[in-house]
C-alpha positions as CSV (number, residue, x, y, z in Angstrom):
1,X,15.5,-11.7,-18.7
2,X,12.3,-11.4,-20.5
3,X,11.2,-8.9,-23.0
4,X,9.9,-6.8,-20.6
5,X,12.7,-7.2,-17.9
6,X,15.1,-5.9,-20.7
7,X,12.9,-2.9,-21.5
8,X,12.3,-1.9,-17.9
9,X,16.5,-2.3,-17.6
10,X,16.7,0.1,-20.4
11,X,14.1,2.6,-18.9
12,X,16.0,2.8,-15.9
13,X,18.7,4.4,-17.4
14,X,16.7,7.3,-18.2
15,X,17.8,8.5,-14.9
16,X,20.6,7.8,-12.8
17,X,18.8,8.0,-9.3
18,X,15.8,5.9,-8.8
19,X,14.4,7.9,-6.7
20,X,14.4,11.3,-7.0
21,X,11.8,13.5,-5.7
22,X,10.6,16.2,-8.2
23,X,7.4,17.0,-10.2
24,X,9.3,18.6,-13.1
25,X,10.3,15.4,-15.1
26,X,6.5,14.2,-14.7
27,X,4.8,16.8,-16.1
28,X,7.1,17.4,-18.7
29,X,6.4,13.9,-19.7
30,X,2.9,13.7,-19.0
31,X,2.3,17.3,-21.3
32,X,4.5,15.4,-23.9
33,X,1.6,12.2,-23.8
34,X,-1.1,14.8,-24.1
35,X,-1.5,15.5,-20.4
36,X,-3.6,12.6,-19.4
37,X,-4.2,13.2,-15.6
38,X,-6.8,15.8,-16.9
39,X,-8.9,13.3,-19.1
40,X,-9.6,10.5,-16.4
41,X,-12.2,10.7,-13.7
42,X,-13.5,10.2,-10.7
43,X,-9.9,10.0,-9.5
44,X,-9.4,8.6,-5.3
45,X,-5.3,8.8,-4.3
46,X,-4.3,6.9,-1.7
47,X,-1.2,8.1,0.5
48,X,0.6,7.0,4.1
49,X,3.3,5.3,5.3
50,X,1.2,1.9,5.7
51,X,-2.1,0.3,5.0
52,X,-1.9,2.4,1.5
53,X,-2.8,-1.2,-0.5
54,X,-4.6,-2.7,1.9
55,X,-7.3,0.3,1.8
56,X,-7.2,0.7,-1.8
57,X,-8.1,-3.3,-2.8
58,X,-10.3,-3.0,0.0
59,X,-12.5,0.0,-1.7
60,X,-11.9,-1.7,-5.0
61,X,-13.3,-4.8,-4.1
62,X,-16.4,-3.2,-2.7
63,X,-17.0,-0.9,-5.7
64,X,-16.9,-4.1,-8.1
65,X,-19.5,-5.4,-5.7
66,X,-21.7,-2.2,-6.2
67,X,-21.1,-2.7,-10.0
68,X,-18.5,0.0,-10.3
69,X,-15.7,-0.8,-12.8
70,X,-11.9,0.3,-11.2
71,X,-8.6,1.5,-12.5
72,X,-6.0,0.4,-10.3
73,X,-2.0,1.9,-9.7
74,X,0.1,0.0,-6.6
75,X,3.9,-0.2,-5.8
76,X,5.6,-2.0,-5.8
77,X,5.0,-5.3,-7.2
78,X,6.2,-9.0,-5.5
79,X,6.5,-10.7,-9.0
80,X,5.8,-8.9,-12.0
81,X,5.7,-5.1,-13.2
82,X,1.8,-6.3,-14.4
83,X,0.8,-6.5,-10.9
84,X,0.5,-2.5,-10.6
85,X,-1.4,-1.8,-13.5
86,X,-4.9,-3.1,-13.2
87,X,-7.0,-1.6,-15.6
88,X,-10.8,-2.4,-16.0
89,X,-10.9,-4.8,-13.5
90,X,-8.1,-7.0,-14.9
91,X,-4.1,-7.4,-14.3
92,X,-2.7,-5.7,-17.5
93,X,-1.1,-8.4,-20.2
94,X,2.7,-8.5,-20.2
95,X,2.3,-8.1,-24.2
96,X,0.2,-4.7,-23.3
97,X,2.3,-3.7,-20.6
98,X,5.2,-3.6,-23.5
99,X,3.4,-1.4,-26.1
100,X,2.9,1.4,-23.5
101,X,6.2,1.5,-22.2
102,X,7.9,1.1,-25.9
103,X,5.2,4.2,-26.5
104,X,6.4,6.2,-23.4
105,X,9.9,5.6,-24.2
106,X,9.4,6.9,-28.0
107,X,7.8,9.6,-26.5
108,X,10.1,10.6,-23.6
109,X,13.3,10.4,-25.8
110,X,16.2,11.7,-24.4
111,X,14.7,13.3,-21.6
112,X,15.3,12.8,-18.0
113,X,12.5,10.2,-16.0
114,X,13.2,7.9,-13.1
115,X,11.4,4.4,-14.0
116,X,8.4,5.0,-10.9
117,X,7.6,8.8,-13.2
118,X,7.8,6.6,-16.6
119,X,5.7,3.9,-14.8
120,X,2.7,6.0,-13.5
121,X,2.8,8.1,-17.0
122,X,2.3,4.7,-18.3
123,X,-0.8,4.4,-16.5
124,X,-2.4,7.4,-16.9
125,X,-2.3,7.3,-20.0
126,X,-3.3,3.4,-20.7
127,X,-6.0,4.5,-18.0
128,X,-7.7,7.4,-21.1
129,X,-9.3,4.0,-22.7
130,X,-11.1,3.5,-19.2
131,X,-11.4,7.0,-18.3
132,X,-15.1,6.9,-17.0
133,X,-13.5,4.1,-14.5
134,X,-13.2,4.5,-10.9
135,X,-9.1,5.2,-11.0
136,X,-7.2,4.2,-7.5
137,X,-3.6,5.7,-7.2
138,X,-1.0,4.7,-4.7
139,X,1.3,7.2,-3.9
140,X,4.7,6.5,-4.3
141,X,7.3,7.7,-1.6
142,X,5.6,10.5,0.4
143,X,3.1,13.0,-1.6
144,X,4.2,16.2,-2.5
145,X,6.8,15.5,-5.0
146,X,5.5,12.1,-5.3
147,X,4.8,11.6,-9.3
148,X,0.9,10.7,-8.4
149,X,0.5,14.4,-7.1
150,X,-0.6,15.8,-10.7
151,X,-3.9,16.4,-10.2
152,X,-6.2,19.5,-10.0
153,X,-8.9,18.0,-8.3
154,X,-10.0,14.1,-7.2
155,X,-12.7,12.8,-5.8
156,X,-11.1,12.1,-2.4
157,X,-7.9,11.3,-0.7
158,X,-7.5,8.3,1.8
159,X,-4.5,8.5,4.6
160,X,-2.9,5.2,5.9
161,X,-1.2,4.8,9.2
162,X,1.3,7.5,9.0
163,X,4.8,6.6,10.9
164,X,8.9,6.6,10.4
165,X,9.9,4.9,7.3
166,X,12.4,6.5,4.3
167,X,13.6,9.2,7.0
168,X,16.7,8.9,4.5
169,X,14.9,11.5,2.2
170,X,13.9,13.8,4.9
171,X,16.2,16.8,5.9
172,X,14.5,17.1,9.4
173,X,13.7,13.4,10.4
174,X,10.8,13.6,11.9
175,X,7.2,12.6,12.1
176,X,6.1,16.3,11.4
177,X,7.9,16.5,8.3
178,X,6.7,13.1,7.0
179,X,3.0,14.1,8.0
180,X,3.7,17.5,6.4
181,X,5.5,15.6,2.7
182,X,2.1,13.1,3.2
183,X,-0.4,15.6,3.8
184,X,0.9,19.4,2.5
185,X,-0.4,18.5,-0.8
186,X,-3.5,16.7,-0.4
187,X,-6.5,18.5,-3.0
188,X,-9.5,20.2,-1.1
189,X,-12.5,17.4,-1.6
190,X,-13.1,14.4,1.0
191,X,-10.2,12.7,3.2
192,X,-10.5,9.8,5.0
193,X,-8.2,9.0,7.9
194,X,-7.4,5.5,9.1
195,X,-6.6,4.6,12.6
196,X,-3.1,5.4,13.3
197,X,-0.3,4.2,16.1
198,X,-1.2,6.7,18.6
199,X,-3.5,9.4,19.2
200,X,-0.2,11.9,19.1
201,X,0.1,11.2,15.6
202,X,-3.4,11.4,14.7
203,X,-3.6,14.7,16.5
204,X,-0.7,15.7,13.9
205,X,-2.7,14.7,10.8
206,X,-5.8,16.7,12.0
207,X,-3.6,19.7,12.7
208,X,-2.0,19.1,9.4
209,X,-5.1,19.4,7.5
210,X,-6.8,22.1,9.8
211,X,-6.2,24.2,6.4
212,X,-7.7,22.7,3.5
213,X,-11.2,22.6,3.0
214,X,-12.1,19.1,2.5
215,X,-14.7,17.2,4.6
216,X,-12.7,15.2,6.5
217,X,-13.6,12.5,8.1
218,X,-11.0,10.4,10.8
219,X,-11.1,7.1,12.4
220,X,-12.5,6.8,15.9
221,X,-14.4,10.0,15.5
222,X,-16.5,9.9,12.4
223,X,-16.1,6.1,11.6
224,X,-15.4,2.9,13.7
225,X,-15.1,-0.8,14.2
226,X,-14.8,-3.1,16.5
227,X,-14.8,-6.7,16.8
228,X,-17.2,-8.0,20.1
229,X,-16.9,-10.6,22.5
230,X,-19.8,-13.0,20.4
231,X,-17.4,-12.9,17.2
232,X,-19.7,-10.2,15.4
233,X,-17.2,-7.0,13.2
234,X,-19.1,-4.2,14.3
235,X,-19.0,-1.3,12.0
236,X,-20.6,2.2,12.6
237,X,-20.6,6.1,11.0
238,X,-23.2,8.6,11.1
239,X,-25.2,7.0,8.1
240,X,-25.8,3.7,10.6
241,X,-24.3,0.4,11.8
242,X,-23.0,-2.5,9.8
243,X,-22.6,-6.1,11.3
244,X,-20.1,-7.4,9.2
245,X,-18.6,-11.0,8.5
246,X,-14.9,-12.0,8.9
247,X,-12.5,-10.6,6.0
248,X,-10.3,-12.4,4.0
249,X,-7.3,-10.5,5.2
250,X,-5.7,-11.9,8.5
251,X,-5.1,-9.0,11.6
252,X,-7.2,-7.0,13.6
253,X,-5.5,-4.0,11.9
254,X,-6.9,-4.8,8.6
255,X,-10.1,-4.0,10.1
256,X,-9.1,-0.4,10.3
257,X,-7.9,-0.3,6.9
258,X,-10.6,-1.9,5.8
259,X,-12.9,0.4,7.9
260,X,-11.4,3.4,6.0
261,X,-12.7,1.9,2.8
262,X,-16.1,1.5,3.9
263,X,-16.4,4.5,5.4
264,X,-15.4,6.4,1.6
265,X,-17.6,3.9,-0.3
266,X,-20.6,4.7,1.6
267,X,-20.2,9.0,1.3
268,X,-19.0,8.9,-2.0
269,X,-20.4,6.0,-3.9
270,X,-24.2,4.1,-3.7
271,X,-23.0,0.8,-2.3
272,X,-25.5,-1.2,-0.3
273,X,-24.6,-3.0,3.2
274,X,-24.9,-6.3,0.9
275,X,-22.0,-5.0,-1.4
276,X,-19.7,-3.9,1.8
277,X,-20.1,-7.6,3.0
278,X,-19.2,-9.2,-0.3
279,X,-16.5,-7.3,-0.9
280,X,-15.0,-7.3,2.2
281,X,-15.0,-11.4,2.2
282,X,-13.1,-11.3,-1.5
283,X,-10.2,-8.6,-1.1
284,X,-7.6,-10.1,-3.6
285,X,-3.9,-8.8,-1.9
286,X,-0.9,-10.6,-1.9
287,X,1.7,-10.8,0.6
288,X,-0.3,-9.2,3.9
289,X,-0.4,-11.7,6.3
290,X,-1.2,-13.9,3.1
291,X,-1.1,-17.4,4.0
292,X,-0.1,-20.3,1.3
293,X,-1.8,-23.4,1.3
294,X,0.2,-24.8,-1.1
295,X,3.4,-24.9,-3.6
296,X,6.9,-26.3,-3.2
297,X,7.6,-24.2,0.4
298,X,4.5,-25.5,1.8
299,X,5.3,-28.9,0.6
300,X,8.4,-28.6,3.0
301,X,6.3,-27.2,5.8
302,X,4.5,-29.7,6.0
303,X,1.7,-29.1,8.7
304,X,3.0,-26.0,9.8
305,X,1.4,-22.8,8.5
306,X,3.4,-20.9,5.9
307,X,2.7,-16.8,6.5
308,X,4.4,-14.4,4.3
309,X,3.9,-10.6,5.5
310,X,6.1,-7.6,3.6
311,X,5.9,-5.3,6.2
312,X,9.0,-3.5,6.4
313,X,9.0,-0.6,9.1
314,X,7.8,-0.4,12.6
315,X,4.1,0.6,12.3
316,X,3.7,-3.0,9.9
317,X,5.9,-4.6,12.7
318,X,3.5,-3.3,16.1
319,X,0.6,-5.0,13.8
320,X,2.4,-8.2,12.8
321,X,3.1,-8.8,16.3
322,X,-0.3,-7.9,18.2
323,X,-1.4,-10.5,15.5
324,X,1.3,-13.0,16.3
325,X,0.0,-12.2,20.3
326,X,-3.0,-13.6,19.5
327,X,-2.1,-17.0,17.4
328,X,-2.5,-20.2,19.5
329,X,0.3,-21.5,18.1
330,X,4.1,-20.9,18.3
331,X,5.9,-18.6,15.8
332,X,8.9,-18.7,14.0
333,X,10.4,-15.5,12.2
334,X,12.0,-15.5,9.2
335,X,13.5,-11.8,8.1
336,X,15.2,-10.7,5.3
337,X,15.6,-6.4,5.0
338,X,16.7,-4.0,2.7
339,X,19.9,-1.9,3.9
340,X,18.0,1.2,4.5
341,X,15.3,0.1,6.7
342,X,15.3,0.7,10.7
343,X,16.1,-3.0,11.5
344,X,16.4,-2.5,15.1
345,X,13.0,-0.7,15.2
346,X,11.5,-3.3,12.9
347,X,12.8,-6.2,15.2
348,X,12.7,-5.1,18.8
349,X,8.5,-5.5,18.7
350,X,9.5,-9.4,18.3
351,X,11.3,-9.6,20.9
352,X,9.9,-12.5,23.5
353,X,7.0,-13.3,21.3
354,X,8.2,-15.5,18.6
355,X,9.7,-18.9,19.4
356,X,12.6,-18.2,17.3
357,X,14.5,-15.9,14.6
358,X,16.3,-16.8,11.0
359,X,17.7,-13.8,9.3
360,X,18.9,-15.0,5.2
361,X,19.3,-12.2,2.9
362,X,17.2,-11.4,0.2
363,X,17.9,-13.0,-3.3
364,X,18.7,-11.2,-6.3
365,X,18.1,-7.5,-4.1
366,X,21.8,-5.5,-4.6
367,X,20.0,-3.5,-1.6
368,X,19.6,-5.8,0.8
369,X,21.5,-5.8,3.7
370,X,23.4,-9.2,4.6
371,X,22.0,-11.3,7.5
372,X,25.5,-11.1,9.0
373,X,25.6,-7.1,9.6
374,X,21.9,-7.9,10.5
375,X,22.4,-9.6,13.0
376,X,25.2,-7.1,14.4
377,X,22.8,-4.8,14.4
378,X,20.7,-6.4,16.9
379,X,22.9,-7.4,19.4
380,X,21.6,-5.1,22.3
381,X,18.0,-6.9,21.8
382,X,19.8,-10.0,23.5
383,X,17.6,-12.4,21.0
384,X,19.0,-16.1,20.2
385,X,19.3,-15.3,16.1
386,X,20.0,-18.1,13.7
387,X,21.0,-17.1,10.1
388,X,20.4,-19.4,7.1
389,X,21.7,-20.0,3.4
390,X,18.6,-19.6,1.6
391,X,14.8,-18.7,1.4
392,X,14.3,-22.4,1.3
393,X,16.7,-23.6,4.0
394,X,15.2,-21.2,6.2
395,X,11.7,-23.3,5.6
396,X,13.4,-26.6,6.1
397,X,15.0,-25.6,9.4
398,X,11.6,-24.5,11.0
399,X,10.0,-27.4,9.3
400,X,11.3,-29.6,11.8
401,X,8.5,-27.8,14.3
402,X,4.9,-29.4,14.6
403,X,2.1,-27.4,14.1
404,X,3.7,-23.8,14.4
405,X,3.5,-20.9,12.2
406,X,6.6,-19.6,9.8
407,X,6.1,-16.5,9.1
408,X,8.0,-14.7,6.5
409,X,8.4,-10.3,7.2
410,X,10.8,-7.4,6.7
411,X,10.2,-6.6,2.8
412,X,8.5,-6.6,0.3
413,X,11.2,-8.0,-2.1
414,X,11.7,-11.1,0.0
415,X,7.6,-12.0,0.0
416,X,8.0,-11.7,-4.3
417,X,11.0,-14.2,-3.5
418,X,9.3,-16.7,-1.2
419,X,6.3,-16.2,-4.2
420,X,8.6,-17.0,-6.6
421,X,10.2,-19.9,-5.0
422,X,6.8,-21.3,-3.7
């Protein structure tokens, strides 16, 4: 373990639960570092159950375009705790990363914090030295007693694709009560709604909000795209139409996300069509339908196509497989899940559209759930499942196939692994 492994380890146990949904600990932390979430501006949170960092890299990207400078706050990271700080523009230093949280911990002393509260105190307060930035926040799990909700007011909220995921947490499992943790909360300025699974649960949202005063502005109704038949992105809102080029970010649902982001840059910031199509073509996010060109795994692929995807809960697995519907190539799965996912709802959208399946478990994840009681699990989907020994096996085994796809989905954790690895 590094330095800062060792001093994330000892943050942790500032709190036995790592999750543990309250606002209490936050603020009682944040007042003790001088109550930072009042001094930074021009503040956009970012909230759903998907499509939450694909929407906020999105915006960022075109804001740089515009000239806009960006505070960024994601979760969680594949590979190292850096990756959810960007400050500036830039991936926080490891060395930085260590004076803050050394600060926060002097700071905190023997009060209570789970590690996400001590992490997103870390960046709002690293964030006062960029204050005037534009500062994206990723919610955590939910909203309302997520440790992002500290806010009195922010420049606007965006909503992801809203669906089941972390129903663990809830006491009435259902889509109402996630829409109402997501939404309940959200501050009275401008929301932006992406496309979601189903007009049902869009309906939801709007009925959710039907309270707060924002201007809100939803998918399909004030904002659209569309790809056409000539190979032209067409996008369109009320201020006029865009042709746009091809992103940088594989699926057609990535057009919606990156619709939403569009459709907040041009209310709320001056950014030309010029900076939309620059910044849409340079979107910097790992592990979303990325695909790796090379390293060690590739090596070992060999002319197949090595896809890593961490999509981890049924609305990321309906997208992942309308995508894989449209390849011209075969596919083969590889899956690895954490314990308290819905693995039969994850893999049942698979089903007769890959070529074949190889569960592993996850490396180095206590929470992951083994490929043996995986594959229990899916025994009424009837599916030929192989299981392999390792990450690496897994790649060797589809290797053998000539010019297919191996794509790598069902967490997060396992894309930071095949990253690693690669």
């Amino acid at each position: 373990m590094n330095k800062l492994q060792i001093l994330i380890s000892k943050l942790e146990r500032h709190h036995k639960r790592k999750i543990d949904l309250s606002l209490d600990r936050t603020f009682n932390l944040l007042k003790k570092l001088g109550n930072p979430q009042g001094k930074i501006r021009n503040v956009i949170n970012v909230v759903g159950t998907n499509a939450k960092a694909s929407m906020a890299y999105s915006l960022k990207s075109i804001l740089n375009k515009a000239g806009y400078k960006c505070n960024l706050y994601t979760s969680p990271h594949l590979q190292s705790f850096t990756e959810r700080f960007i400050f500036n523009d830039e991936e926080i230093k490891e060395e930085d990363l260590i004076e803050i949280l050394s600060y926060i911990e002097k700071v905190l002393g023997d009060d209570n914090a789970s590690i996400f509260e001590i992490l997103t105190c870390a960046f709002l307060k690293y964030a006062e030295n960029f204050k005037d930035n534009v500062n994206i926040i990723e919610a955590g799990l939910f909203f309302q007693f997520d440790s992002t909700n500290v806010f009195k007011n922010n420049l606007m909220s965006l909503v992801g694709v809203i669906h089941t995921d972390h129903l663990q947490w809830l006491k009435n499992k259902t889509i109402d009560s996630i829409i109402y943790e997501k939404t309940s909360k959200l501050l009275n300025s401008n929301i932006f709604v992406n496309r979601q699974i189903n007009e049902n649960i869009r309906d939801k949202i709007e009925n959710a909000l039907v309270n707060n005063s924002s201007n809100k502005y939803f998918f399909g109704k004030d904002f659209n795209v569309s790809k056409q038949e000539n190979g032209f992105i067409h996008y369109q809102d009320n201020i006029s139409e865009i042709i746009l080029p091809e992103p940088n970010l594989l699926g057609d649902h990535q057009l919606y996300n990156i619709s939403t982001s569009i459709a907040a840059s041009r209310k709320m910031f001056n950014v030309k069509d010029e900076h939309i199509k620059k910044g849409i073509t340079n979107i910097e996010l790992k592990g979303r339908l990325q695909e790796l060109h090379f390293g060690k795994l590739k090596n070992i692929c060999g002319k197949n196509r090595l896809i890593i995807d961490g999509g981890h809960n049924e609305s990321s697995s309906i997208s992942i497989s309308n995508w894989i519907k449209q390849q011209q190539q075969d596919v083969h799965l590889i899956c690895g899940m954490m314990k308290d996912k819905e693995h039969y709802e994850f893999m049942k959208h698979f089903k007769g559209i890959v070529k074949s399946i190889t569960l592993i478990d996850i490396p180095n994840q206590v929470g992951s759930i083994s490929k043996e009681e995986f594959k229990d699990k899916l025994n009424a989907l009837k599916m030929e499942i192989n299981l392999s020994q390792s990450i690496k096996e897994a790649v060797k085994i589809n290797s053998k196939h000539q010019e297919t796809i191996c794509l790598f989905a069902g967490s997060l954790y396992m894309v930071g692994e095949v990253l690693n690895l690669n």
